[in-house]
C-alpha positions, 0 to 999 in steps of 0.5 A: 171852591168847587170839589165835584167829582161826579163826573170822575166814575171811571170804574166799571162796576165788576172790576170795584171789589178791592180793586188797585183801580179804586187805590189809584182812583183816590190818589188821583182825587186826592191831587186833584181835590186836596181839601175835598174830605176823606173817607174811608171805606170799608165793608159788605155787600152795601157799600160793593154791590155790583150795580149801584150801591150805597158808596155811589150814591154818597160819592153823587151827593158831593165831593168826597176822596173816598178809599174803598177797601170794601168787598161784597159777601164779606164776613166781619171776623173771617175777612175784614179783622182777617190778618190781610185786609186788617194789614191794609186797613192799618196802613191805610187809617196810619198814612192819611188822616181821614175825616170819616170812615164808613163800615158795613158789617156783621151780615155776611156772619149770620145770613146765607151759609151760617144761617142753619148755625143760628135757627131751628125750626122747633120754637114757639111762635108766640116767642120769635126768640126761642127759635134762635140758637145759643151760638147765635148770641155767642156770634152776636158777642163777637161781631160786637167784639170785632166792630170794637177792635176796629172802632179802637184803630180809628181816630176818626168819626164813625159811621157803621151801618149793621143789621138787627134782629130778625123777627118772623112775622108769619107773613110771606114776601 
């Protein structure tokens, strides 16, 4: 059976971000392809960027009934564990049962704004490590702590794309 749903992009780019339009773009796949996979989607700037992000390269590849609840510049512990979009998380993992979830998250929480929390510019440079504040590692904990509390909801496969420990080099870019 052919699920091939490249040819189904009816969204304009700007209108994606947690958008009524990708509520009823999956249930109209989801009539159309039944036995197509389903995977939902949640997460930053990876998975809705506003040109052509990680999701539409995935959704090109093959047939897949994708929810995507993800939404650029999201924070894991402000906004994806915050009391509206978790509600809307819960219900979406309670009603279909999906075959994979995708998550991206944990940037948002060190990176722009609360990046002057995390470093100061007194370390040594023979130690990257010494430049990183305590509260750094106290966030690191937490992001930890939530992207467990939302594993914990999923009965599911788990893909999680995150981020890593940035070492100053010395060289700029």
């Amino acid at each position: 059976m052919d699920y091939d749903t490249r040819s189904r992009r009816r969204l304009d780019p700007v209108q994606r971000y947690r958008s009524q339009n990708f509520r009823y773009q999956f249930a109209q796949d989801l009539q159309d392809y039944p036995f197509a996979p389903k995977i939902l989607c949640e997460g930053d700037s990876w998975f809705g960027y506003p040109k052509k992000d990680l999701l539409d390269y995935i959704r090109e590849a093959g047939a897949f009934n994708m929810l995507r609840m993800e939404k650029a510049g999201d924070e894991l512990l402000q906004d994806m564990l915050g009391t509206e979009q978790r509600a809307r998380l819960e219900r979406a993992l309670d009603r279909w049962n999906f075959d994979l979830v995708l998550f991206s998250g944990g940037g948002n929480d060190i990176i722009g704004d609360n990046f002057r929390h995390y470093i100061h510019g007194n370390g040594d440079p023979a130690d990257p490590s010494s430049f990183v504040t305590a509260r750094f590692d106290d966030t690191l904990a937490r992001l930890e702590a939530g992207i467990r509390e939302i594993a914990a909801m999923i009965d599911c496969p788990i893909v999680l794309h995150g981020y890593d420990y940035v070492y100053p080099t010395g060289v700029r870019f």
